[in-house]
Structure formats: structure tokens, C-alpha cells
N, C-alpha and C positions, 0 to 999 in steps of 0.2 A: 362467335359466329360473325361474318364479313355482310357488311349492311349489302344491301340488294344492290342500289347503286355502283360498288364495285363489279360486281360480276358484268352489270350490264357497261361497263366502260374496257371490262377486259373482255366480252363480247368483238364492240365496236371495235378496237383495236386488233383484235383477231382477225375478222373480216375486211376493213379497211388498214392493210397496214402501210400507211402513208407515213411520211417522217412529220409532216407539217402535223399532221392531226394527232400524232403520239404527242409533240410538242405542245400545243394548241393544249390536250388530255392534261397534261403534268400542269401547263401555266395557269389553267381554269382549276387546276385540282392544289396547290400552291396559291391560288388566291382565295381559296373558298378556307382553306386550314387557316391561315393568316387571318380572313376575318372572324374566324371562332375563337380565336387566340386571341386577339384583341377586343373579345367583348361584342363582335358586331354581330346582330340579327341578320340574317341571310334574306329570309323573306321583305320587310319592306324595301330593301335594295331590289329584290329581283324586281319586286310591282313596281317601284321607279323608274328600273330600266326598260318594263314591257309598257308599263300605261305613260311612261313620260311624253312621248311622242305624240301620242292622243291627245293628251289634254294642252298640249304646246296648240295643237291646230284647231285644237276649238275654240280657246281661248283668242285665239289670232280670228278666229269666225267671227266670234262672242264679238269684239273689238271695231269687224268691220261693221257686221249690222248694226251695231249700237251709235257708229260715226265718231268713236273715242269720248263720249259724253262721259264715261268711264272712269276716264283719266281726266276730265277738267273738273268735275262735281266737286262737292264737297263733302259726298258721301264717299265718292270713289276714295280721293286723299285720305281721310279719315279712316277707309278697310285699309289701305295702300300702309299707313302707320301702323295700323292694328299687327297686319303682316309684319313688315318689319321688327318694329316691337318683339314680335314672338318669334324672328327667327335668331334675332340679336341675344333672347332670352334662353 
């Protein structure tokens, strides 16, 4: 049986049949095979690409209330390694 997802993408393309958006269908459908082929989780990429932008502008919030106390402490430096550390790892 054909997962649900296809019918609703041969819906869409039924009803909008635009060339950009067939294209757009196959490139988004070509990058989603690719990364189950190489192993990759689909979901923490999506929530990266929906909450990335969130957390960029809070973080930039976070930064101004704080006046960058943040970034000069010695706790800040210290999580700032801790990060690194663990992305390096």
C-alpha cells in the first residue's frame, strides 16, 4: 500500500498543476529519500528548520536585556566551552 503522504502530494499536483511546484514536489521529495538513505532523522531537521528562527530572536532578546553580561561573565565563557566542547564532540 502507498503511505498517505503520496496520494496527498498526487492530490496537490492534480489540482495545482504548475511546473515550479511539480519541480519544488520531486526536489523536496529527492531530498527527503536522500536523507533516509544516508542515515538522517527527518524530524530533528524539520524542528530546526521551524523553531530555528525562534530561538535566533530570543536569544538576540535574551542578549539585549541582559546588556551582553552574557558574553563577558565567566559563567557565560564557561556554558560558551561547555557548548562548543559538545558540538566539537
Amino acid at each position: 500500500m502507498f503511505p498517505r503522504s503520496w496520494f496527498y502530494a498526487a492530490w496537490h499536483l492534480l489540482v495545482n498543476n504548475s511546473p515550479v511546484e511539480r519541480r519544488m514536489t520531486a526536489g523536496f521529495g529527492l531530498f527527503g529519500y536522500a536523507l533516509i538513505k544516508f542515515g538522517f532523522e527527518p524530524a530533528p531537521l524539520l524542528l530546526g528548520f521551524v523553531l530555528g528562527k525562534l530561538m535566533e530572536e530570543k536569544l538576540r532578546q535574551a542578549l539585549v536585556i541582559s546588556r551582553g553580561i552574557f558574553m563577558t561573565s565567566s559563567t557565560g565563557r564557561s556554558a560558551r566551552a561547555a557548548a562548543v566542547s559538545l558540538c566539537w564532540w
